[in-house]
N, C-alpha and C positions, 0 to 999 in steps of 0.2 A: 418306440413308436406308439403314437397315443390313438387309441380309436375312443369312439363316442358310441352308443347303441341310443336313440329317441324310440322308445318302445308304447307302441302300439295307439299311438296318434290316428286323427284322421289328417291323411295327406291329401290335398288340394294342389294339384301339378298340371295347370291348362297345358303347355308346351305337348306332356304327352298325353292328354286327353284323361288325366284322372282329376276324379271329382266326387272326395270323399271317401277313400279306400283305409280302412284301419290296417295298418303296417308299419311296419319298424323303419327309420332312416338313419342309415349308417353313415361316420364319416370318420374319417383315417389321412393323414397328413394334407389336411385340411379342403378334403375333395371327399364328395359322398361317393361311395362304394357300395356293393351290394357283398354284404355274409348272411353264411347261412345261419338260421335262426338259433343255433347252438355253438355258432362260434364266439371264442371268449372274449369279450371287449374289456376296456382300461374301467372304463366309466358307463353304465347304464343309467339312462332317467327315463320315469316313467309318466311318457307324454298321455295316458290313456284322456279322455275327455276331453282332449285339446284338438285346434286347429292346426296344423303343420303346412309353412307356406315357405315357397325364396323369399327370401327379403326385398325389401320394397325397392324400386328405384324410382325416382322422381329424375325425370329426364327435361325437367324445365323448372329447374331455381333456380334466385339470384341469391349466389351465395360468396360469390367471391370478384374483384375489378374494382376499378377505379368508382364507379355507381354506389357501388355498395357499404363504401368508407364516409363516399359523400351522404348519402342515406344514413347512417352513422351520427355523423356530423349534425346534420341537420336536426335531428330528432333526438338532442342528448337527455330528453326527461323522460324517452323511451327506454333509458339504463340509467334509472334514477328510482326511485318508490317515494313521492311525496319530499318530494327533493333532497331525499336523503339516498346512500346507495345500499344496494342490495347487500343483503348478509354474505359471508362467504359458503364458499360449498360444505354443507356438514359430510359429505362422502371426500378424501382425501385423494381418489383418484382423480377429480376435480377441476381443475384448474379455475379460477374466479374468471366468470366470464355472463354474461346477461344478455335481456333485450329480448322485446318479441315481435315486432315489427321487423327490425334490422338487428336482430342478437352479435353477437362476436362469433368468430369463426369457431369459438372454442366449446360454445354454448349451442350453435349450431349443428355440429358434430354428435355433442350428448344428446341434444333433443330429438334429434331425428332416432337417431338408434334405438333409444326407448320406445318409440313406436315403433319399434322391426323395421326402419328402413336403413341400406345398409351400402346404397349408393344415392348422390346427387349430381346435376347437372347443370353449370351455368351455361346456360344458353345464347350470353353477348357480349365476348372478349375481343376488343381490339387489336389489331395485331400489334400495333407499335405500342401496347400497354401489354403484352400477353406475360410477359415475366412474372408481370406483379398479379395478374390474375391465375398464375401457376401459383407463386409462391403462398397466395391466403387459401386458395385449395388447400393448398399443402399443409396448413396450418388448423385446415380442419381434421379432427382427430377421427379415426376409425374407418370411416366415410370411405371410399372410391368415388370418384370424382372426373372428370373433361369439361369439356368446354366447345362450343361452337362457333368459329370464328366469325367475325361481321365485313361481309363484302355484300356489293352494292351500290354502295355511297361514296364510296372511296374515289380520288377524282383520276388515277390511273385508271379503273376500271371502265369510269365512266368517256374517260378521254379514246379510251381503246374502242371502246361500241359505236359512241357518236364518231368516228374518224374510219370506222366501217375495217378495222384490221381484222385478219384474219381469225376465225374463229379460234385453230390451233393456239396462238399466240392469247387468246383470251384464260381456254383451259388452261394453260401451262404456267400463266400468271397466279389462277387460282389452288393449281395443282403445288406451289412453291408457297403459296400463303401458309395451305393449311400444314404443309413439310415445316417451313419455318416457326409457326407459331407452334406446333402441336398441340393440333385439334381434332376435334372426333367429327366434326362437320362443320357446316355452313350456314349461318342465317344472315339473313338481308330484313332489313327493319326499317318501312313505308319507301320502298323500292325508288331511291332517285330521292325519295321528299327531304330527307336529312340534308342534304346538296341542296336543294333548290330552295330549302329553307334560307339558307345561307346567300341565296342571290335575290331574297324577298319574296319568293311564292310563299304564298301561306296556306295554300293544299295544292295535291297533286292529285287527279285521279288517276286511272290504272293504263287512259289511252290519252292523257293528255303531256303532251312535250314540258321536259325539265326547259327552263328560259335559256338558259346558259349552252347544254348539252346538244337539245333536242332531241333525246332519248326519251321514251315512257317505261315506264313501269311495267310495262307489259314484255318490252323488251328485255328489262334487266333481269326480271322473274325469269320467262323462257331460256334466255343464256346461261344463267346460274345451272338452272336445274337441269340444262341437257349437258353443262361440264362436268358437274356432279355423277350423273353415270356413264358419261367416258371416262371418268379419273376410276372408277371405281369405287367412289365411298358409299355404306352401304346405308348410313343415314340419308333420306330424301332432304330436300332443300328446306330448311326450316325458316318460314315466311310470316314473319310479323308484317302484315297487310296495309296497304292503304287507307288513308282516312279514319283511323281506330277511332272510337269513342264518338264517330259521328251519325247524327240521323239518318239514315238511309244507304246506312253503307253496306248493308246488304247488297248491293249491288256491284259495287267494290270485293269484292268478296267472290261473286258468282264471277265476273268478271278475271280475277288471277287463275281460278281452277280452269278458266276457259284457258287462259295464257299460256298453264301448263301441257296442253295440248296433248293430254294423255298420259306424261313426263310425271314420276313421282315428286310430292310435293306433300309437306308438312305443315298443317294452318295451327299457328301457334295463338292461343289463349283465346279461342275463336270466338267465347263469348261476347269481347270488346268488337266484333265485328260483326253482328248477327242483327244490326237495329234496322225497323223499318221507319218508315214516316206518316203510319195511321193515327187514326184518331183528334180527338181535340189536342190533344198535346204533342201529336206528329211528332210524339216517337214509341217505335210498339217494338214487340220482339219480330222476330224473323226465325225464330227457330226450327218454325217446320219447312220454311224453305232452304232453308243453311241445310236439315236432316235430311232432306229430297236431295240436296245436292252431293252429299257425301255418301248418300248411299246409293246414290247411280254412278258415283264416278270410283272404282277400287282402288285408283293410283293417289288418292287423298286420305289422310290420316291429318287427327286432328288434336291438338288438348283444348283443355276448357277454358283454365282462367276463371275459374267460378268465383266471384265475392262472396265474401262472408263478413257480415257485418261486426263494424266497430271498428278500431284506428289502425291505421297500417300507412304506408308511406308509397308510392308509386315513384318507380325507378326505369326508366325506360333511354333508348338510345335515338327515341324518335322526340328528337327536339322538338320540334314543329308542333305536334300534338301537347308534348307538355307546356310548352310555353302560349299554345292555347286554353290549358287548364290552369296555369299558374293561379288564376283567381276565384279560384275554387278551393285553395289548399287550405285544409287544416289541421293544428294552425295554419296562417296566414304568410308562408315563404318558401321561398324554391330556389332552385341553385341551376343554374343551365351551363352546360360547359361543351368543349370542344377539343380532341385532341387529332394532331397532325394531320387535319381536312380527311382522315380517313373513316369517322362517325362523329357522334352528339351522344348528350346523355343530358336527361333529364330529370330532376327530381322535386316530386310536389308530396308533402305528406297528403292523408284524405282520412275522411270518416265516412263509412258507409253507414246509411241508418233507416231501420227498416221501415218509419212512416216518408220516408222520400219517394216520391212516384217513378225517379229514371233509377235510387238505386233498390228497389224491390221490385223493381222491372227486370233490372241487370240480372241480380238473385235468382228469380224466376226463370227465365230466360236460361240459365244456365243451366239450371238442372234436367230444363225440356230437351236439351241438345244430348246431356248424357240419354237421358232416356227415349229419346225419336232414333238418334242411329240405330240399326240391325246391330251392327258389327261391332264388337268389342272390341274386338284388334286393332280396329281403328284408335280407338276412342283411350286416351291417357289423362287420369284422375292426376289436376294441378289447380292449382290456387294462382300460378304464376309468381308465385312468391317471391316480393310481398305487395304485389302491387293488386292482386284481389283479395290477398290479406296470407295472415303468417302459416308455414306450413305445418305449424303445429295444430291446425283447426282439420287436419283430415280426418281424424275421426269422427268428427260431427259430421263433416259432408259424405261421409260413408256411412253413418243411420240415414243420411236424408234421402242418398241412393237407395237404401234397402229395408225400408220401412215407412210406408205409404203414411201410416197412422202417424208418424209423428212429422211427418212431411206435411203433412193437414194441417196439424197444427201450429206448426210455423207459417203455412201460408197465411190461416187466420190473424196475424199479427202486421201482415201486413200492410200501407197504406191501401185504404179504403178502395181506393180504385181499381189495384193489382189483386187485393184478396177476392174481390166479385168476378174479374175476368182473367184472372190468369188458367193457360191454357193446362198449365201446370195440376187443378184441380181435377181433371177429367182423364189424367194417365194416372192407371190402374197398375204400372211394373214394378217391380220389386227385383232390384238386380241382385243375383244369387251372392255368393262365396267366391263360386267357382268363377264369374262374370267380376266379382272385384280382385280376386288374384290376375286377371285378364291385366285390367287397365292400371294395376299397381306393380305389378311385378313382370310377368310374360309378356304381354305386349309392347313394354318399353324396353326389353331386351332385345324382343326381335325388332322392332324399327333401330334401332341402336347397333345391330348389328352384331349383338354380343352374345355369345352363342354357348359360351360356361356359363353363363349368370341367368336370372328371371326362370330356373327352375329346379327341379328336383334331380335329373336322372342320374344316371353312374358320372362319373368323370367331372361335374360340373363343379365349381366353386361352393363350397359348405359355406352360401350365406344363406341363414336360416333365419324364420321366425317362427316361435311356437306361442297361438294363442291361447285361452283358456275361452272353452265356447260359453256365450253369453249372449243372451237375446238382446239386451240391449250393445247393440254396434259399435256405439261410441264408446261406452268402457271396455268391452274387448280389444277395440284396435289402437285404445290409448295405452296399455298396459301389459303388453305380450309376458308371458311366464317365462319367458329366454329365448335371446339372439343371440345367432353365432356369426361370424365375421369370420369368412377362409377360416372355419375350424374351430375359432377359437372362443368362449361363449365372452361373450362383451357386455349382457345386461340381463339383469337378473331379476323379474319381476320390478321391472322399473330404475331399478337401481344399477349403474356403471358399474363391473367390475373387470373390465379391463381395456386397455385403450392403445389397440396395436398402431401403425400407422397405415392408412388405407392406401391403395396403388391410384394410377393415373390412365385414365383411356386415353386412346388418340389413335389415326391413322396415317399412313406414311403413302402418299400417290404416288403413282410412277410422272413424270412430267420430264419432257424437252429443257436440260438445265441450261440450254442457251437462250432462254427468258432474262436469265440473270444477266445479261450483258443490257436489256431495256429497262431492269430495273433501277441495275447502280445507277444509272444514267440520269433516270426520274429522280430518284433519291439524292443523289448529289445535288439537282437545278434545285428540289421543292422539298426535301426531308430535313428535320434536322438529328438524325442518328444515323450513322456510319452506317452502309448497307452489310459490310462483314460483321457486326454487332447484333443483326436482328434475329439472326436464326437459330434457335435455342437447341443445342447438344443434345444428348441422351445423358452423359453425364451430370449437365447442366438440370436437364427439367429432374433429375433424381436428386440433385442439391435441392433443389425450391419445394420438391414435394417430400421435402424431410425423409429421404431414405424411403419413400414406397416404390414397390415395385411399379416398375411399366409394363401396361398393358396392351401392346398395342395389338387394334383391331383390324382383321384381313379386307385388303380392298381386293374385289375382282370384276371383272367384268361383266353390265348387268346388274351388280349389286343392287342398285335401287330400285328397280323392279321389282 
């Protein structure tokens, strides 16, 4: 029996309210424990002057699906160096793998952990592709990992709403989705628009009828999210919005939180939806009204979506909007696809650049939204990786939360127009330690539902980061002095030394299985895969995620409250 002693660290634990306490953190068959300060351990390190945190969970990357390969693809000078390829790994735990835009699953894996983060999230799995977005999870090394399945769009869903069936029979379709694919929740991405793309609407807003359906968006949002806490899942409905990336969609926006009707509800990568229509060039931020809005409503939780300037690749499931940005891409090409009328997927590479007026807007804009919320709980630090840029830039965006001074000076480099008025210059906060363990770690365990992970106490999963304190942000949270991974240390002042395989979330609803008699039905007239073929095993999803354990997480009643 191997124990660990991390002696005399300062520990940072938001879950139970510590914030900065210098003490010892024990772990023993790979769960922190509490000994007493003379009991013998295997292995002692001595954490004095360091930061001691859970390790990070990013609860909205794109790291694994069909997207992701296509993003890949597109971008192969992104795993190139001046058209030649990258050296291989001088560490032999290693495995040859690149890219920072769309890196490889393999590279994905090492990179993240090096920053002490020690779970990821893909947040837009198909269900009729869900195998293959298990199996490149799977393939990411160390990590824990789920996934969110995409309803919405799907034309059984929307057949069932617009045809006025029974609510039951709605839940119990969605209650069999997330069983079948094993998922950890739910998101819907431009509610209806993906569909209506597809019958020539080129936007939807949030009360206006799909052409085909004559359902809104308003609709499909409240439905989702009130089957969501009668199934019990304890992730709230994760809602990639209306109208992304367009002028005024602020409105759009105040409008879904209205939809939710009090119902909990997840606004993912909020940045891309926080724009007003002021000014000479009629488009401004809205960040202090997006912050007024989230902080009067408690049943909303939000991530950023922050850009961060320079080349990254945008991968999204909301066709409609990509194929309106298609000519914007650079370079200059995109790929739009479709699979089994159940979503889209779209891919445009971009460059964000800080003399451009919308993208030092976006920038700005995004950091106002971390900083105008109250509530940290709320609030989950993402890039939406990679489509505001790669996740490997959070430490830069963690100096720019917690150090005004150099936040200044970024704004100064801004285009001319944004560095004069952004609202950005005149907030004075400085989010603590204890405020970025919130939004990196704790906060996304609790919306997630995960209740051994995102912190310190007895019992919980020994995923550990120990930093070394440093004033400047960014090389602290680039370079942790050691992560541990359930127990086991994984990286060692930057460097990989050991690469277990990480386990898989997901939860299991109770649902009515005589749904299944309306599905083979649909799936025989409009599918083209065998309805006893879609629903992935337990032994199964343990093949695809290379022997990690499964994790699955409690649904109950109420949950999303």
């Amino acid at each position: 029996m191997t124990t660990v002693r991390l002696k005399g660290g300062r520990v940072i634990d938001p879950t139970h309210g510590v914030d900065g306490v210098v003490r010892d953190v024990c772990i023993r068959d790979g769960r922190i424990v509490e000994l007493a300060p003379n009991e013998a351990v295997t292995t002692e390190i001595d954490a004095s002057g360091c930061v001691v945190m859970a390790g990070g969970i990013d609860m909205h990357s794109h790291i694994g699906g069909g997207k992701v390969n296509l993003a890949r693809m597109l971008l192969p000078e992104d795993h190139r160096r001046a058209g030649n390829p990258y050296a291989l790994p001088e560490n032999r735990l290693e495995l040859a793998s690149c890219g920072t835009c769309a890196p490889g699953t393999l590279a994905t894996g090492y990179r993240y952990v090096e920053m002490g983060y020690t779970a990821a999230f893909e947040p837009a799995m198909v269900s009729a592709n869900a195998r293959h977005a298990h199996m490149e999870m799977g393939d990411v090394p160390i990590l824990d990992h789920g996934a969110y399945v995409m309803l919405g769009n799907d034309e059984l869903f929307l057949q069932m709403l617009a045809e006025g069936r029974d609510f039951q029979q709605i839940r119990d379709y969605m209650g069999w989705t997330i069983h079948a694919a094993k998922a950890l929740g739910v998101k819907v991405v431009n509610p209806a628009g993906i569909s209506a793309f597809k019958f020539n609407q080129r936007k939807l807003d949030v009360d206006e009828k799909h052409v085909h359906w004559q359902v809104t968006p308003r609709q499909v949002v409240h439905t989702l999210a009130k089957a969501l806490r009668e199934l019990g899942v304890p992730h709230p409905l994760h809602i990639h919005g209306s109208n992304l990336g367009v002028a005024g969609n602020i409105q759009s926006t105040l409008d879904t939180i209205a939809a939710l009707d009090g119902l909990p509800g997840h606004l993912t990568h909020i940045q891309f939806h926080a724009y007003g229509t002021e000014g000479p060039k009629k488009f401004s931020s809205a960040s202090l009204q997006l912050a007024e809005a989230v902080n009067a409503n408690p049943n909303i939780s939000i991530d950023i979506g922050q850009i961060m300037f320079g080349q990254t690749v945008t991968a999204s499931g909301d066709t409609m909007r990509q194929h309106a940005n298609a000519d914007l891409g650079t370079p200059r090409k995109w790929i739009g696809a479709d699979i089994e009328c159940d979503a889209g997927c779209g891919v445009v590479p971009f460059k964000y650049r800080e003399q451009s007026y919308v993208n030092a807007l976006q920038w700005s804009l995004g950091l106002e939204i971390f900083l105008l919320v109250n509530d940290p709980w709320r609030v989950v630090l993402t890039t939406d990786h990679p489509n505001g840029g790669p996740f490997t830039s959070y430490p830069h965006l963690i100096r720019l939360l917690m150090d005004r001074g150099f936040r200044d000076e970024q704004v100064a480099k801004l285009h001319p127009d944004i560095a004069a008025t952004s609202a950005l210059r005149s907030i004075t906060r400085e989010l603590s330690l204890y405020e970025i363990a919130v939004l990196t770690r704790a906060g996304p365990a609790r919306l997630l539902g995960l209740r051994d992970r995102g912190h310190l106490g007895a019992g919980a999963a020994a995923d550990i980061a120990v930093y070394r304190d440093d004033a400047d942000r960014e090389a602290m949270f680039t370079t942790p002095e050691y992560v541990f991974k359930d127990g086991t240390l994984v990286s060692r002042a930057g460097r990989i030394v050991a690469v277990p395989t990480g386990g898989t979330h997901f939860v299991e609803p109770d649902y009515d299985r005589s749904i299944e008699k309306t599905l083979r039905k649909h799936l025989a007239a409009h599918g083209s895969v065998n309805f006893d073929h879609l629903t992935i095993s337990h032994d199964e999803l343990c093949s695809c995620c290379n022997g990690g354990r499964l994790l699955p997480t409690e649904c109950f009643e109420g949950a999303t409250t």
